[in-house]
N, C-alpha and C positions, 0 to 999 in steps of 0.2 A: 469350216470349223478350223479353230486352229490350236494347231498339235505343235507344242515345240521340242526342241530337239535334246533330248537327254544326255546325260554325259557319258552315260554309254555308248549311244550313237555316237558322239563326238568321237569318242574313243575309238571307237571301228572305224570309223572314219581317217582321223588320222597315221591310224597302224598302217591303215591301204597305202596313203601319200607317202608314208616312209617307205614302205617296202616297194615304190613304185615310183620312187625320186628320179631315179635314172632315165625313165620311159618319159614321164610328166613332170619335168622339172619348173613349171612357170605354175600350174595348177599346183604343187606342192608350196611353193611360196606365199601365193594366193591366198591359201588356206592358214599359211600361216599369219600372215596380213591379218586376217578375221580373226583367228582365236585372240593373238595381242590384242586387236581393237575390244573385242569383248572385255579380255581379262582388265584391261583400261578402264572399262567405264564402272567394270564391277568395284575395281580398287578405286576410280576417282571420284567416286559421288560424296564418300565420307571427307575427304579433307574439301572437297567444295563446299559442305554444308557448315568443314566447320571455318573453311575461309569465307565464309559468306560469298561464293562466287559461285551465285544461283544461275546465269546464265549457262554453264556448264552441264547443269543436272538432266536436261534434255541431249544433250549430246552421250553424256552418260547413260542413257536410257535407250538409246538407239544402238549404241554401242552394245549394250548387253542382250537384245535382240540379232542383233549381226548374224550370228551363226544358224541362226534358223532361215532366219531372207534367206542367206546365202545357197540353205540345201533344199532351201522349196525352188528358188529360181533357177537352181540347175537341176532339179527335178520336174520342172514344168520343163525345161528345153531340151531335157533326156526324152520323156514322152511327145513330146513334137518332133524328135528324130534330129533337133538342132546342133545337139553335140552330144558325145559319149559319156556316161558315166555308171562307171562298173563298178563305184564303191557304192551306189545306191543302193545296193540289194549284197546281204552281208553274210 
């Protein structure tokens, strides 16, 4: 099933990365990587459609998905024990 990720999760999310810059500073980035690319696709699909540069809209659309991949696939390698993640659980 699939559940995506609210902006309030986002938000918990992000308050952890701030307040935890100094311990995880590369997973802090990371995460900033993601939301940019999101807020990217969500701001670029309008002037794609009205530049007629449809080849974009798909990239736009993956881009606004980002943030959910990103906390199920460190939610599947939290549960496999692959790496840590302590803002999972809020």
């Amino acid at each position: 099933m699939f559940h995506a990720v609210s902006l309030k999760e986002l938000h918990r999310i992000k308050k952890w990365h701030v307040a935890h810059k100094a311990e995880h500073p590369l997973e802090y980035e990371l995460l900033d990587l993601v939301l940019t690319l999101w807020l990217m696709g969500w701001v670029g699909w309008i002037p794609a459609l009205m530049l007629h540069v449809l080849w974009t809209l798909p990239l736009c659309a993956l881009a606004m998905l980002l943030p959910t991949g990103y906390v199920r696939l460190r939610a599947r390698a939290h549960q496999r024990q692959r790496l840590r993640c302590d803002w999972l659980v809020g």
